[in-house]
N, C-alpha and C positions, 0 to 999 in steps of 0.2 A: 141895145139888147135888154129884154125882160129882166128886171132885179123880182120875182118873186119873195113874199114872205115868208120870210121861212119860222119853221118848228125846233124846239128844241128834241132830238130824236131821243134823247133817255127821261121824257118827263114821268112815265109813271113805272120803268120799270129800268130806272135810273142803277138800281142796286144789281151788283153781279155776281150771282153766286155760283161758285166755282165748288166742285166736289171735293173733295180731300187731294191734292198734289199725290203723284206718284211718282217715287224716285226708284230707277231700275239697277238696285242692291248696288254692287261695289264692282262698276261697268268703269274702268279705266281709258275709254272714248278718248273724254277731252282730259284727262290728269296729266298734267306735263309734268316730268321730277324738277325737285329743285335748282336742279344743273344741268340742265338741258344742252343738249350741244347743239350746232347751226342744223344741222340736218332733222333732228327731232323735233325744232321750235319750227321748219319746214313742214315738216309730216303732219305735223297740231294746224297750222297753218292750209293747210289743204281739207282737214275735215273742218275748218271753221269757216272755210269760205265756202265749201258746198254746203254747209247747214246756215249758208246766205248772211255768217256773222262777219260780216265785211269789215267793219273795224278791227276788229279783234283777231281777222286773217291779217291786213296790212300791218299791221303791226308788229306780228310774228314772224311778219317775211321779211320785213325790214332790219329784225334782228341778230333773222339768219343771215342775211345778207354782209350783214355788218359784221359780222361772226367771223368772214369770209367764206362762206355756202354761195356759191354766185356760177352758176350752171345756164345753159340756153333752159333747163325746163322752168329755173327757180325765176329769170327773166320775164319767163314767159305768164308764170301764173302771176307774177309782182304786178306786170301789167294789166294781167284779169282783174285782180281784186284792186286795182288801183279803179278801173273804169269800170265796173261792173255797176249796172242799173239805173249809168248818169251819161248824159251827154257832155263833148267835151267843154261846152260852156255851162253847165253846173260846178265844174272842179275849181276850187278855189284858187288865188295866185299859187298858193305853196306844194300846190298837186300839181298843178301846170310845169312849175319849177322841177317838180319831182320825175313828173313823164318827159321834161325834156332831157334830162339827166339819164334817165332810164335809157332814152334812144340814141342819145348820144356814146352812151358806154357801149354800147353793142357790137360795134365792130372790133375788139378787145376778146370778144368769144372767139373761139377756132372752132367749135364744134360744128358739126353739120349734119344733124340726123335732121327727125321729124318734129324733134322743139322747136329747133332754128328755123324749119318752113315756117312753124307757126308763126314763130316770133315774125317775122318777113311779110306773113299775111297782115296780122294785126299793124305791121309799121305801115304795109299799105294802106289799111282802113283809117290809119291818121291822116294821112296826106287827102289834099283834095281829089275827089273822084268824079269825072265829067259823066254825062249822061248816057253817051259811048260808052262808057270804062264800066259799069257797071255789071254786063253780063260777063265781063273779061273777070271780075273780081271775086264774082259770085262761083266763076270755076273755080276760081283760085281755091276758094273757103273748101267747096264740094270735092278736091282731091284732097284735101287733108286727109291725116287718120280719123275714123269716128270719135277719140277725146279730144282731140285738137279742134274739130269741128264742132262736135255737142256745146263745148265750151264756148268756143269764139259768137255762137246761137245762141247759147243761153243766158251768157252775161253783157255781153256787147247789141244786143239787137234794137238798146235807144241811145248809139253814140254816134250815127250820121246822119245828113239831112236830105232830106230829095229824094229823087228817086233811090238810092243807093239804102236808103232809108226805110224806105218802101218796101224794096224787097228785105233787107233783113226783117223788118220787122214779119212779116208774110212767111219767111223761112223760119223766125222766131217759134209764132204761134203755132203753124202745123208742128212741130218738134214737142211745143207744151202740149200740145193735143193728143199727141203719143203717148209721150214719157207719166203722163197725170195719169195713167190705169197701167206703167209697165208695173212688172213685180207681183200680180195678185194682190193691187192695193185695195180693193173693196174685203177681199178674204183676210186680210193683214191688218190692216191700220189699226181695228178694233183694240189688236191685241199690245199693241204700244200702252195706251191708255189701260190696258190690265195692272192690275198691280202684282208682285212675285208672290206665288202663291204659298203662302205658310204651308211647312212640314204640317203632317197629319199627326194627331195625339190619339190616345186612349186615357179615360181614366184607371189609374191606379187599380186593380183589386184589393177593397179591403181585407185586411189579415183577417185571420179567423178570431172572433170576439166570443171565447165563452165566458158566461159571466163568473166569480169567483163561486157562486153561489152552487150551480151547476156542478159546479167538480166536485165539490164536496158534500154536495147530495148523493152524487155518482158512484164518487169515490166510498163517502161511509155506507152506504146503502147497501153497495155489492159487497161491502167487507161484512155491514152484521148480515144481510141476505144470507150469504157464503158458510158464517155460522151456526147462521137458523137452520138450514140445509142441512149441514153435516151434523148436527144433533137430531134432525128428526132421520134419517136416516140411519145410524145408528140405534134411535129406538125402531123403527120398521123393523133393521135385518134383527134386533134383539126379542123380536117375538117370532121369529122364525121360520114364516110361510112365507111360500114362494108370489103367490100374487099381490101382497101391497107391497115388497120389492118390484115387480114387475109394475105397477102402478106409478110406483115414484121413482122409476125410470122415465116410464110415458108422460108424467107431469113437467121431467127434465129435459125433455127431448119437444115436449109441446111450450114449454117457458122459449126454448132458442128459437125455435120456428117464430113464436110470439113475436118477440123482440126484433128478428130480421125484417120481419113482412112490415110489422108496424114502425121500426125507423123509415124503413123505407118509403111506406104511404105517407108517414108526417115529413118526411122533405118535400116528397112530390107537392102536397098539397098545401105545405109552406112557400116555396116557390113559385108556385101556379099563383099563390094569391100573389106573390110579388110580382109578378108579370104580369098581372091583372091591375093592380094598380097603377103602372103603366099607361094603362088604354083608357082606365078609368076618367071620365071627363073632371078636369082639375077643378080646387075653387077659386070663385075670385080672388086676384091678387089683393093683399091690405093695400099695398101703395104700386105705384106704377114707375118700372127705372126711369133717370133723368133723361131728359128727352135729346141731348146732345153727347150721351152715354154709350158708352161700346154695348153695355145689354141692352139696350133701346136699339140700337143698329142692330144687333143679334137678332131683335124681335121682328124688325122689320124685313130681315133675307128672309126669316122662316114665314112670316106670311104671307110676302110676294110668291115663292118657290111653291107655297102649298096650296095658294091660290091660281098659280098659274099651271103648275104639271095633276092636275085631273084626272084621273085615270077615267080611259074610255067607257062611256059609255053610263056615268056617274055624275048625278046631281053635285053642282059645285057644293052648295049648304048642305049636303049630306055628309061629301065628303070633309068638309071642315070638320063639321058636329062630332063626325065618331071617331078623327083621327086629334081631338082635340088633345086628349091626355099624351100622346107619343109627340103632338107636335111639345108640348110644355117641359116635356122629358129632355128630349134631345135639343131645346133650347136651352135649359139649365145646364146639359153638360157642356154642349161648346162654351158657354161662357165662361163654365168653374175650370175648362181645359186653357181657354188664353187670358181671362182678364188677367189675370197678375203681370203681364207683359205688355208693352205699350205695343199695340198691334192695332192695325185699322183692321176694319169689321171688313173691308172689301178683299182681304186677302184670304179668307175663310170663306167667301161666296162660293168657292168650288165644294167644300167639303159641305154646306148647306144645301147646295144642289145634289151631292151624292145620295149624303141621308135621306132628303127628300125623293130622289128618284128612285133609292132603294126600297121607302114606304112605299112607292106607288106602283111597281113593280112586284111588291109582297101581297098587296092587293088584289092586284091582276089578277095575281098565281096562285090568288086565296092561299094563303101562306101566313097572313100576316097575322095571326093568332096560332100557327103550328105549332107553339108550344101547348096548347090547349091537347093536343093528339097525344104529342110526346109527352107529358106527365099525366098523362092517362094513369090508374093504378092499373097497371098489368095483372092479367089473372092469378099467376102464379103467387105475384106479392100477395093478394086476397087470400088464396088457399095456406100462404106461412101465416098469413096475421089471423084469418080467423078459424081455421084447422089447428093451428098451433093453440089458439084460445081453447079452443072445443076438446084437444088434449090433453091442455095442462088442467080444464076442470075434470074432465075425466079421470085423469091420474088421481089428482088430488082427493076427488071423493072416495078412490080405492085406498092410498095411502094413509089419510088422514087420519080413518078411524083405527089405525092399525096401532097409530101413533098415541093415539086417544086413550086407546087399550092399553097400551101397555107405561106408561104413565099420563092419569091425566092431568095432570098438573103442570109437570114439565112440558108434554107436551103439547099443551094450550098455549103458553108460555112461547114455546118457540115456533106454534105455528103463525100467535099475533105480528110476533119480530120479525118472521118470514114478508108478512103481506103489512105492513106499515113500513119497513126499509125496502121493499120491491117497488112498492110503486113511485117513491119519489124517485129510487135510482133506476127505473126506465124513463121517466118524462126527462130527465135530464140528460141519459147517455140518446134518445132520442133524439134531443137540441144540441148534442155536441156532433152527433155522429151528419146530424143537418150543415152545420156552419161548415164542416168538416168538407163537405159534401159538396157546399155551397163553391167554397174559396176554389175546389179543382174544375168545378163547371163552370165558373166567371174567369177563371184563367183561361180554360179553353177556347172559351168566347170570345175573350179580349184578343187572345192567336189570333183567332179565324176573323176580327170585326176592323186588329188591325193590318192584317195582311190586306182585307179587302181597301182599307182607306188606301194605304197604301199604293195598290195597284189602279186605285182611281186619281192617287195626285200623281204617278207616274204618266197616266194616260194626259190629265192636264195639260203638265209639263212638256210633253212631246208636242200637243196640240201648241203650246204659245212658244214653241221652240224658234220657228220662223221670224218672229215680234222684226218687226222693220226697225232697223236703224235711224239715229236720228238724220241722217244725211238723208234717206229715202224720205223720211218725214218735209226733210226743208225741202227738198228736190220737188212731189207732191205739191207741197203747198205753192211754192215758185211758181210752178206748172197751172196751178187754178188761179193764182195772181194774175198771168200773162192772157189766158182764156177772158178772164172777166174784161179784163182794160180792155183787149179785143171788142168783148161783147156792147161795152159802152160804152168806145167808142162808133161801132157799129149801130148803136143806136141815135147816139148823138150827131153821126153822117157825119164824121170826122175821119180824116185821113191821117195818117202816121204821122206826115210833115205837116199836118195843120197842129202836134201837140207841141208843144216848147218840152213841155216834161208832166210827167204822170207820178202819184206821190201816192201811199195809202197810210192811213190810221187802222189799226191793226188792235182789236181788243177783244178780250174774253168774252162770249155770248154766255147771258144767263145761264145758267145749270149745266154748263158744259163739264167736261173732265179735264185732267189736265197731268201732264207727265212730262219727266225730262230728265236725262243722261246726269250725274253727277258733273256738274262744269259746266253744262250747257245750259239752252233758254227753253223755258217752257212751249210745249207745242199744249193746244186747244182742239176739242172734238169738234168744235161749233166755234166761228169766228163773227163777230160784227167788223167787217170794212166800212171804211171811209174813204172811197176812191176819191183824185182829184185830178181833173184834166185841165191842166193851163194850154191855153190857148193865144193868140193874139188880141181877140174880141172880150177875153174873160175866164173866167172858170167856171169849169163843168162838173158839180158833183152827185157822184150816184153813190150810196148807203147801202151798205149790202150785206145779208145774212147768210151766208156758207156753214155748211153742214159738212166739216171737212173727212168725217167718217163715210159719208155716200158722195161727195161730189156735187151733192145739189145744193144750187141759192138761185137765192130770189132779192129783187131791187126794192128796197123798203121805201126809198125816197130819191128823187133825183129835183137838183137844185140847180138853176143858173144864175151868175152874178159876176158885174165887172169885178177891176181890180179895185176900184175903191170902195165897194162895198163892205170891204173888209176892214174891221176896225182893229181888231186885236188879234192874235193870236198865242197862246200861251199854255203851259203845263203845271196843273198845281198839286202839290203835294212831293214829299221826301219818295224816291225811291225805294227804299226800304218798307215803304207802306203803302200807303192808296194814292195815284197818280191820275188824274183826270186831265187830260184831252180839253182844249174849252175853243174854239172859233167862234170870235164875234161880229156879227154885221152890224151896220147902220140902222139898219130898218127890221132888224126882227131880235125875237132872243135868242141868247147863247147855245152854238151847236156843243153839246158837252156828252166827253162819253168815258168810263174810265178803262186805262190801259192797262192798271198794273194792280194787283192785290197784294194785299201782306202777306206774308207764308212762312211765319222761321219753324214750321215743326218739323219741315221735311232737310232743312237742313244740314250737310254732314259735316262732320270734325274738321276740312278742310274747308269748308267754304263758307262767305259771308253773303249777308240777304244782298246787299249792294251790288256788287259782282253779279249775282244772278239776275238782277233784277236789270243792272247793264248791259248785260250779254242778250236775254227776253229783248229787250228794245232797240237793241241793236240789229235782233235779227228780224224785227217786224220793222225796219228799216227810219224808225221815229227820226232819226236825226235830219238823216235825209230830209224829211216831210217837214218838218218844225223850220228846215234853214229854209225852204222853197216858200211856205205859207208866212213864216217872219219877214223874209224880203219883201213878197206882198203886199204884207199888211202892213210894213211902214213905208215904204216907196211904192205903191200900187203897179201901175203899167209901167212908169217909168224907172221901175226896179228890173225887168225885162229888158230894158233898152238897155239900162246900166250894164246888167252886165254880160250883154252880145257887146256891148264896147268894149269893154275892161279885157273880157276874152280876145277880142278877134286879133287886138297887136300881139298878143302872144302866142294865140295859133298861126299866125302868117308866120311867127318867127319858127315857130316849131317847123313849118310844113318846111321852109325854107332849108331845115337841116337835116328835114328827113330826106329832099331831094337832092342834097348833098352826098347822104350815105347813099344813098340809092344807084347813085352814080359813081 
């Protein structure tokens, strides 16, 4: 057979970069209590071996067992996760020792539902099965209940040989072929890899800020005003005609009008320019945030979000250019709303999208300057502010000289005091009567801006309500596993019973995502495999890029080479950090790809990196692959012969006790 040269498959983009880990809040999945009883370390046990963590199932069943938990179902799954993914000659002596133990206790059970069928079928599937008995067998499997079946399909379909082998494997794949799109896993998967979307905030409304200064312009102004007033009045009514009383009435009555129309024009037109600066296009930043910074990631939702929702029918640089100042706006506030909180920026991508979608929708609706309309000065305000001006000088030139007349000394006096304490104490009760003004319209706003957020992170929430389970997750990916080996060995013109055993290298594809259950292993949006098919002749390997969000890959590389080709085989690096994969040949350089990345920020109060990092490679089945490619590589072919010998006296002795029970 063709030894090809081979390539190192990670030489230029050897680095794997993984997005920020999501961990889905305080999901009690896999959290077993400290005191677990046989039946809980059961239950733990059953989501661990459907999310494909086979160690880490045997192991819980074993304890339950030992517990005394020991039922025909807890028999029957001991024996799934004992054999699950391996033929009986991959099981070491002490798993051989262990399933014949298992088969031998079994007639000890009295129970007799549809566990004990199962168990019955599986004790058949150990026993030899002649080439007649096959379709006899295959009933057997097919009148099962559908869990007793899916199961004995899904995890048993590389434990016999021959034909018998053939067809499971045939019933395996059509089953993966189903089960890999049940659930609306193209509408769902996405949302696993979401992260929980942070509560929505508002900022604060600032309190009302008058300056000291303001009040007691205000304050003394309308106190001597008030004086000024009631002295020249008194000299008016003290010269005793009816019209400059009537006058300085009219200058009384045109001063209030004054002051309503005109506070009210200087808010409008106080505000307006604050809502103008707003839109206004901002200036360059002095410096630019750190580029691995929560405001850096801020910067970049708002300019993907504003660059990609357009509103129709609008130049994209148009639309950037004039929505630049609101975009600058509503970046400063998400970030002065969560930096103080260690929060990744992807949990906020919904409220990023809101804002943005609600600029672009303001747009649409030409709306999005509608305060321009609303702080319009209304006519009326015009007619108080300068009607009331046009009366209070009317008044005053009636009054005045009345006042003039009848002292003018005093009355100069008190008309100066009049108009040097009026005018600071309007601009002032003007700026108070604004802030005043201000603080009950930004309250209102903040109502109505957070009721809106609100109703859009409710709508979110119902949207990622569904987020698939990690069992669905491992089930899924299980499912695209068995299609692939399918596929290649379909390509490679290999038959079921032409593989000895099928093994994958399971690693993070560049710029994937990545999320997982507190206690569980990391699932990947994008996966790089490293299929391997042992053969008689050799190994067959194909390199494979899955896209496990849509279901598609594609075959990067495929490799043929005996068993001595293989030089080394090995894993370098602590668990806890960066773990690389490495397969080496004789004749080319080292296949290196890495498996595992470092990650302690996603970690919770209970859990350590190791553990997780165990569990992760447990469930992308490394051990597995490492024993199968180790024996290999230091006994080649005659590691294969090894151990179909070392097995077969132990299987005859098995078969031999199973056709004991049997009978």
């Amino acid at each position: 057979m063709a030894t090809p040269t081979t390539t190192n498959i990670a030489q230029d983009d050897a680095h794997v970069d993984v997005q920020a880990g999501v961990v889905h809040g305080d999901i009690n999945f896999y959290r077993l209590s400290s005191d677990p009883s046989p039946e809980e370390q059961f239950a733990f046990a059953l989501r661990y071996l459907r999310a494909r963590v086979r160690d880490r199932a045997r192991g819980l069943i074993e304890k339950a067992v030992a517990g005394g938990y020991v039922t025909t179902e807890v028999q029957f799954y001991r024996l799934i996760a004992l054999l699950s993914g391996r033929t009986l000659r991959q099981l070491a002596p002490e798993e051989l020792d262990r399933l014949t133990a298992i088969c031998t206790g079994l007639h000890e059970l009295d129970d007799h539902d549809e566990w004990s069928t199962g168990l019955n079928v599986i004790i058949r599937l150990l026993a030899p099965i002649g080439t007649t008995e096959t379709e006899l067998v295959v009933k057997e499997i097919d009148a099962l209940h559908q869990r007793q079946r899916d199961e004995i399909y899904g995890h048993l379909e590389a434990l016999l040989e021959g034909a018998m082998q053939e067809v499971m494997w045939q019933k395996a794949v059509a089953l993966a072929g189903l089960q890999r799109t049940e659930g609306d896993r193209f509408d769902r998967i996405w949302k696993f890899f979401h992260p929980t979307p942070a509560q929505p905030r508002t900022l604060p409304v600032q309190p009302s800020a008058v300056a000291l200064r303001d009040r007691l312009l205000a304050g003394a102004g309308a106190g001597l005003f008030t004086l000024a007033a009631m002295q020249l009045i008194l000299l008016v009514v003290a010269r005793g005609t009816f019209g400059p009383i009537l006058g300085l009435l009219f200058g009384m009555v045109g001063l209030a009008a004054f002051c309503v129309g005109g506070a009210d024009r200087h808010y409008r037109t106080t505000r307006l320019r604050a809502k103008e600066a707003r839109v206004r296009t901002p200036p360059q930043r002095r410096r630019e945030a750190p580029e691995r910074g929560f405001a850096r990631a801020v910067d970049r939702l708002f300019d993907r979000y504003f660059s990609r929702y357009v509103p129709q029918g609008t130049d994209r640089a148009y639309w950037l250019d004039q929505t630049s100042g609101i975009r600058r706006h509503l970046r400063d506030e998400v970030v002065q709303l969560y930096r103080e909180q260690r929060i990744d920026a992807g949990r906020i991508a919904w409220l990023v999208r809101y804002l943005v979608g609600d600029v672009r929708q303001q747009w649409e609706q030409d709306t999005l300057t509608g305060y321009r309309q609303q702080l319009r000065t209304p006519p009326m305000t015009k007619l108080f502010h300068i009607g009331g001006l046009a009366l209070l000088v009317v008044g005053s030139l009636w009054a005045v000289p009345a006042a003039m007349a009848e002292s003018p000394i005093a009355g100069a006096g008190w008309i100066l005091l009049a108009l040097v304490s009026a005018v600071p104490a309007v601009r002032s009760s003007f700026r108070i009567v604004a802030e005043r003004r201000r603080v009950v319209d930004d309250q209102a706003e903040k109502d109505s801006e957070g009721a809106a957020r609100w109703a859009a992170y409710d709508r979110w929430c119902r949207r990622l309500s569904d987020k698939p389970t990690d069992t669905e997750m491992a089930a899924w990916l299980e499912c695209d596993r068995k299609v692939l080996v399918d596929q290649a060995m379909r390509q490679y013109r290999l038959r079921p019973s032409h593989v000895i055993a099928h093994a994958f290298i399971e690693a993070p594809a560049p710029s994937c995502k990545k999320a997982r259950y507190p206690q569980g292993p990391w699932r990947y949006s994008r996966y790089r495999l490293l299929l391997f098919l042992l053969t008689d002749d050799g190994v067959r390997q194909a390199n494979i890029e899955l896209d496990f969000e849509t279901g598609a890959s594609s075959a990067t590389q495929r490799l043929n080479y005996r068993f001595d080709a293989v030089a080394a085989v090995r894993i370098d690096g602590i668990a806890t950090r960066q773990q690389s994969f490495e397969l080496t040949l004789f004749n080319g350089e080292p296949i290196s790809i890495r498996v595992s990345e470092p990650d302690d920020e996603t970690l919770q109060a209970d859990e350590s990196a190791s553990r997780i990092a165990e569990l992760s490679l447990d469930a992308a089945g490394l051990s597995h692959t490492l024993h199968v490619l180790e024996g290999v590589a230091a006994e080649g072919k005659e590691w294969v012969k090894h151990r179909r010998r070392g097995a077969d006296e132990r299987l005859a002795n098995l078969a031999d006790q199973l056709r004991r029970l049997r009978d």
